[in-house]
C-alpha positions in Angstrom: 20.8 -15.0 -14.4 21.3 -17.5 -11.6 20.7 -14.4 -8.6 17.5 -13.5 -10.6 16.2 -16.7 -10.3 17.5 -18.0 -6.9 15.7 -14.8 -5.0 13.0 -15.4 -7.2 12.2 -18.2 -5.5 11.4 -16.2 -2.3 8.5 -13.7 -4.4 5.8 -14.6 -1.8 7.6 -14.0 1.2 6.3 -10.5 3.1 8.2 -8.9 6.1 6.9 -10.7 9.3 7.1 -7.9 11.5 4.5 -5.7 8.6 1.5 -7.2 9.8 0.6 -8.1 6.1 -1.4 -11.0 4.3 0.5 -13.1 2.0 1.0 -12.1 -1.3 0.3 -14.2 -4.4 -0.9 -14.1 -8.1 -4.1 -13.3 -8.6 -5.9 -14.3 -11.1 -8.3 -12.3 -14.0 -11.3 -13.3 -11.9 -11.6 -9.9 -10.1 -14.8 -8.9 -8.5 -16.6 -5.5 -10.9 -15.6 -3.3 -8.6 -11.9 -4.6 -9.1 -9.9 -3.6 -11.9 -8.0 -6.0 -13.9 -5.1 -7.2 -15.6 -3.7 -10.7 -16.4 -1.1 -10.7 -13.9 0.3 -13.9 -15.0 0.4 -12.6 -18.7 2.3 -9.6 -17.7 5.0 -11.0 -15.3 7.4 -12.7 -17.4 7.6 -9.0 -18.8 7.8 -7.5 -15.9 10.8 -10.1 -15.2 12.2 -9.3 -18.2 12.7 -5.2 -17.4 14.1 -6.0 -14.4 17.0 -8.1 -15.7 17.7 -5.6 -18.3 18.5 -3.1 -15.2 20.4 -5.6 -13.4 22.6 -6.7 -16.4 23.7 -2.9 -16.0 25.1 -3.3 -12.7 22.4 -3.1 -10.3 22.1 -5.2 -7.2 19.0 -6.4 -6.5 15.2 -5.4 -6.8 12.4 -5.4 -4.5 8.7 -5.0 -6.3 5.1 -5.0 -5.1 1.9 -4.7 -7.0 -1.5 -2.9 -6.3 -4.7 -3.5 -7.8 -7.6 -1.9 -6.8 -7.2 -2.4 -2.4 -4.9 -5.6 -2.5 -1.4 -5.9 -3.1 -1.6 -8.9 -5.4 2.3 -9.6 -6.1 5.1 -9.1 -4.2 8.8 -9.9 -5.8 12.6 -9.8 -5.1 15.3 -10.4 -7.5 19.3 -10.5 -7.2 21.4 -9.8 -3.6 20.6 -7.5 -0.6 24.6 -8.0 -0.2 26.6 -8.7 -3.4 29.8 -10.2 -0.8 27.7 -12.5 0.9 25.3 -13.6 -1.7 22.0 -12.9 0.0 19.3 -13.4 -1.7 17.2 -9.9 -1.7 13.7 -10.7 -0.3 10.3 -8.7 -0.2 11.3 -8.2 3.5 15.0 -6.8 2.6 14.7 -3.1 3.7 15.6 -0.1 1.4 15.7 3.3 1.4 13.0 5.2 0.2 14.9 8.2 -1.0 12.1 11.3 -2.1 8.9 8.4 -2.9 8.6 9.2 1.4 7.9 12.8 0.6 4.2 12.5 -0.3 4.1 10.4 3.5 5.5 14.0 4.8 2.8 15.6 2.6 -0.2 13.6 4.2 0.7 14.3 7.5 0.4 17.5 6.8 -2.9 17.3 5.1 -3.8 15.4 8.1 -3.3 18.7 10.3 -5.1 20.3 8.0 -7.9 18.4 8.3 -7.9 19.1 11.8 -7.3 23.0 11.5 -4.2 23.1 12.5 -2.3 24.7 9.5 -4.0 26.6 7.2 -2.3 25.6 3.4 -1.9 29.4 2.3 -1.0 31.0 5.3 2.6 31.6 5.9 4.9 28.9 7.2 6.8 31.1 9.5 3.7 31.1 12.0 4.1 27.3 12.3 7.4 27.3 12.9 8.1 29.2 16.2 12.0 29.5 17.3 13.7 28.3 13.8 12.2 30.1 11.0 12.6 30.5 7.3 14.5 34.0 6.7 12.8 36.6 4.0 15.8 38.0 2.6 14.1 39.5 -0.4 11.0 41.5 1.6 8.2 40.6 -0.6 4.7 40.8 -0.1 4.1 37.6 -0.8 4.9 35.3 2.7 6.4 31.7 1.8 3.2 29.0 2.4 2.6 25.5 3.4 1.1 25.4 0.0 4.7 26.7 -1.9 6.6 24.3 0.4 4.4 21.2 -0.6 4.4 22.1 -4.3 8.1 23.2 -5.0 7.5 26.4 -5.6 9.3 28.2 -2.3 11.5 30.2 -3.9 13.8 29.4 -1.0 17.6 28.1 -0.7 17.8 24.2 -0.9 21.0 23.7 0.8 21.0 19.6 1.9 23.6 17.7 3.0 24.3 14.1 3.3 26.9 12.3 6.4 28.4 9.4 5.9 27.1 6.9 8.5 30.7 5.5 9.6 32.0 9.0 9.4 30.6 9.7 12.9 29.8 13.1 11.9 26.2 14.2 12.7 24.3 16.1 10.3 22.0 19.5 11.5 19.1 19.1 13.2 15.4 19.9 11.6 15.8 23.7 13.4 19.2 24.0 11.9 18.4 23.5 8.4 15.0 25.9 9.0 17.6 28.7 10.1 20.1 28.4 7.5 17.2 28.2 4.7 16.2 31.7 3.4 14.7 33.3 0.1 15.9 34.0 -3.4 13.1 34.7 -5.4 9.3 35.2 -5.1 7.0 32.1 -3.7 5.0 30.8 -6.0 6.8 32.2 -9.6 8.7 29.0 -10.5 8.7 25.0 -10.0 12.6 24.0 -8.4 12.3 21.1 -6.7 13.7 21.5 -2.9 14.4 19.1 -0.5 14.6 21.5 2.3 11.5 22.7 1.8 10.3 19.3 2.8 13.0 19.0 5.6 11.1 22.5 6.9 7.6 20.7 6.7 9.2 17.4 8.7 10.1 20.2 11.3 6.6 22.1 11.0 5.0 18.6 11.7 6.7 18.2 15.5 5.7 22.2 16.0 2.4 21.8 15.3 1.3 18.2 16.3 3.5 17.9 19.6 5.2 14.6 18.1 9.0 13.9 17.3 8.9 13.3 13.3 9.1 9.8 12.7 6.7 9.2 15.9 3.6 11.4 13.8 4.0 9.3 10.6 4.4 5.9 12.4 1.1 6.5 14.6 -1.2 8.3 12.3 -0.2 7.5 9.1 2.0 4.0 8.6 0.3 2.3 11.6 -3.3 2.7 10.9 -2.3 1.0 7.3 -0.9 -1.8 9.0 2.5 -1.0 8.5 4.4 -2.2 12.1 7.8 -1.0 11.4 8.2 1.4 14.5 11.5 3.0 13.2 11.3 4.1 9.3 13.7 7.5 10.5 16.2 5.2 13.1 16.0 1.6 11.9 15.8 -0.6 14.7 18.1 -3.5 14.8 16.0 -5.7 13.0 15.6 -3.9 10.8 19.7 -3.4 10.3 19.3 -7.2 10.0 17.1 -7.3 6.8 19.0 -3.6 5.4 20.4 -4.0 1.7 23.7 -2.7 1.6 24.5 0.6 -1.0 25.7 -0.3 -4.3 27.0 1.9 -7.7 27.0 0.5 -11.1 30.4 0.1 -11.7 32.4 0.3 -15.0 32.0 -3.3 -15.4 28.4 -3.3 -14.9 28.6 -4.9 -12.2 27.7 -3.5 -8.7 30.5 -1.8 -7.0 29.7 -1.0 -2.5 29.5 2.5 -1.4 28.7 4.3 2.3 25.7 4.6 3.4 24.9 7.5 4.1 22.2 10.0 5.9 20.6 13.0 5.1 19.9 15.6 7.2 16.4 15.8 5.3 15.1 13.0 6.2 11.3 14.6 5.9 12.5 14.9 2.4 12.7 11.0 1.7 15.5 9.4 3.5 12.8 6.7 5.4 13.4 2.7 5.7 10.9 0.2 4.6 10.1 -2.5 2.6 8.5 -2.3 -1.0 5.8 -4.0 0.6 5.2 -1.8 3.5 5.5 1.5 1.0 2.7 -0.4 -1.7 0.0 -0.3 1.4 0.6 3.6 1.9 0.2 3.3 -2.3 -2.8 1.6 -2.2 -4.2 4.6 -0.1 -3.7 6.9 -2.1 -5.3 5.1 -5.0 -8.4 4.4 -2.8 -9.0 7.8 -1.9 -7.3 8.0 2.1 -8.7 4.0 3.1 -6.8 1.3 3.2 -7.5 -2.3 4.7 -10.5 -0.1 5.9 -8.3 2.3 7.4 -8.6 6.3 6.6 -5.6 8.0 6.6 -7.2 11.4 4.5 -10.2 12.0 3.8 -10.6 11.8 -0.2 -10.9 15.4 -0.5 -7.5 15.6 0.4 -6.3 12.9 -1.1 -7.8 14.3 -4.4 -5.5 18.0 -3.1 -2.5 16.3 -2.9 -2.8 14.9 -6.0 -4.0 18.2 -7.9 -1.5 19.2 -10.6 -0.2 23.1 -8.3 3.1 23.4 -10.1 3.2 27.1 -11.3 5.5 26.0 -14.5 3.5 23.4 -16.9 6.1 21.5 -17.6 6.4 20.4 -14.2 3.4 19.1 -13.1 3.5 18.4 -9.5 0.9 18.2 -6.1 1.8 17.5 -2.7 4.6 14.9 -2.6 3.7 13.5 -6.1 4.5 14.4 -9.9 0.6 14.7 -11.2 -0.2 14.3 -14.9 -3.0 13.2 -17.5 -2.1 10.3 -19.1 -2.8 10.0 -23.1 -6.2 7.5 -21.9 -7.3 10.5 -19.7 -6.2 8.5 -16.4 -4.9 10.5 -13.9 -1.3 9.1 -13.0 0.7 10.1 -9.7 4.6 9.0 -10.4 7.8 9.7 -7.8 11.4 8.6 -7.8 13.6 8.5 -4.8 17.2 8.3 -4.9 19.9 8.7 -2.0 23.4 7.3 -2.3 22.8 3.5 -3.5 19.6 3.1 -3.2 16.9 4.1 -5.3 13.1 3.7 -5.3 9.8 4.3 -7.7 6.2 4.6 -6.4 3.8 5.5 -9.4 -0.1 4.7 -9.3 -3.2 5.1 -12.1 -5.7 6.9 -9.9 -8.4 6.7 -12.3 -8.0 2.9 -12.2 -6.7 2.1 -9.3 -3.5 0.5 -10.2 -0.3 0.8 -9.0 3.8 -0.1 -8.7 6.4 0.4 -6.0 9.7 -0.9 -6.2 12.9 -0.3 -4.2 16.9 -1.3 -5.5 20.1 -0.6 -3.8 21.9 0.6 -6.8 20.1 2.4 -10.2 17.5 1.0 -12.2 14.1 2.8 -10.5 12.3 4.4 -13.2 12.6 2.4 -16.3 10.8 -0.5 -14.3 8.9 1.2 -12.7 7.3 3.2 -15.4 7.3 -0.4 -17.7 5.4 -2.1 -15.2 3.0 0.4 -14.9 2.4 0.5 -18.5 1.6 -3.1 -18.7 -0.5 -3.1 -16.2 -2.5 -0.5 -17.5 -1.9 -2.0 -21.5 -1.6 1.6 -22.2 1.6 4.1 -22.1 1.5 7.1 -19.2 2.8 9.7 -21.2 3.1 10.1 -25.4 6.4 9.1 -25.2 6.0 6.4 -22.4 8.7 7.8 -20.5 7.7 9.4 -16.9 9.5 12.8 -16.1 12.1 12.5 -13.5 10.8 14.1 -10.3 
């Protein structure tokens, strides 16, 4: 496939404004404390998946690896912009549709860690002017915990505005005050954007900070993550943007608008596949990163603590949690928004971990065969991860 292998050639190339080492092949000759895997082995494999997807109709594919606390292989494969013909790199920038809610979900924990929200106390005394309405009068308040866990019980009415349609969507308060109760917290797993949305808006209550100025200072920053705009991109950043794609009939990709969503909290942030596999790495190394702390590992080890109330669900704070067949403990997401699509899924227990970004479909059958050769060993019985 000639736009597989001319982007290809651009694999090593990070985003210049990230702040982040080169990335390259490394080799089996890992350190004990390092876990590994024959990357070289594994990546004409990897290659393969991916062209299977793209053969389908989507664009282009942006992948980085993490093994133990180093991203050791960064990729991009086919076209950031299909009537152009340019070349996707690993600094093309994508959305990361609902992989960003588990960067919502730490910056909450991070308040917690400073007693600032209490996890089972009720959300409504966080949220001052615009609060969630109980239109069902039970005893049992709606918490920060039923928020992070998708298990609210509460509306999840999101919308999305097309960009060019120069209609603005509701504000953080507006969405809070439209968003009331339909059944009792903490009975059933339904998966809620607005819940997250509500926690974006909780986050400026309680800290003091505009949204996307919290999780740039105390949470992508101290990873080494520079982008300053993950909410507004920046022009720049505009620059490096993939454009939206569908898979068409033919199975080729076919353009679409861009849109935005109102929930941004939710997962509707801009970064590179890079940027995204450092906040990864985190999470696999228990809060630290380039020796960094984001969370202390407590918390990490919280957020990642199977709290869904139905078992067939299994989900923490921002991540689908689950025991994989080996006994590894595996945290998966996908993230989809109109044309762009995303994956972030790590072994815990190993310290291994994916996160790729496309700008059409193709998300979770790589993602979940890439992290099933690195690990030589499937993440669930039937090797397929559950949608989240």
């Amino acid at each position: 496939m000639k736009r597989l292998m001319r982007a290809a050639a651009a694999a090593s190339l990070l985003l210049a404004y990230a702040g982040t080492a080169p990335a390259q092949a490394q080799s089996q000759s890992q350190s004990q404390s390092q876990p590994s895997f024959n990357l070289e082995a594994i990546k004409p494999k990897i290659e393969q998946v991916i062209r299977a997807e793209m053969n389908k109709g989507t664009a282009s594919v942006s992948i980085a690896l993490v093994q133990g606390d180093r991203i050791v292989w960064t990729a991009a494969y086919g076209e950031a912009n299909t009537a152009t013909h340019t070349p996707a790199t690993p600094a093309t920038v994508y959305s990361t549709g609902s992989t960003g809610k588990s960067i919502t979900a730490t910056a909450v924990m991070q308040l917690v860690e400073q007693g600032k929200i209490d996890l089972d106390a009720p959300v409504n005394r966080y949220l001052r002017a615009a609060r969630v309405q109980d239109r069902i009068q039970v005893e049992q308040p709606v918490t920060v915990r039923h928020m992070l866990t998708h298990a609210s019980g509460l509306t999840c009415d999101v919308r999305t505005v097309p960009i060019f349609s120069r209609t603005l969507p509701p504000n953080l308060a507006a969405l809070t005050e439209r968003t009331y109760s339909v059944r009792k917290p903490g009975e059933k797993y339904e998966y809620c954007n607005a819940a997250y949305g509500i926690l974006g808006y909780l986050i400026e209550q309680v800290s003091g900070q505009e949204y996307e100025s919290y999780i740039v200072e105390h949470v992508l920053k101290p990873l080494g993550i520079a982008t300053p705009a993950p909410v507004r991109p920046t022009a720049l950043m505009a620059d490096l943007m993939a454009r939206p794609y569908l898979r068409g009939k033919d199975g080729k990709p076919e353009p679409t608008q861009q849109v935005f969503f109102d929930v941004y909290p939710a997962g509707d942030l801009y970064m590179t596949a890079p940027e995204m596999a450092r906040y990864l790495a985190a999470h696999l190394n228990g809060g630290v990163f380039g020796g960094k702390r984001i969370l202390s590992a407590a918390s990490v080890a919280e957020m990642h603590r199977n709290q869904s109330p139905t078992p067939e669900s299994p989900y923490g704070f921002g991540f689908s949690s689950f025991t994989a067949p080996d006994g590894h403990q595996i945290i998966t997401h996908t993230g989809s928004v109109p044309g762009f699509n995303a994956f972030i899924g790590g072994d815990v227990t190993s310290k291994l971990g994916v996160y790729l970004m496309t700008n059409s479909a193709g998300h979770a059958p790589i993602g979940v065969a890439v992290l099933e050769l690195m690990r030589g060993a499937p993440i669930k019985a039937e090797s397929k991860a559950k949608p989240d």
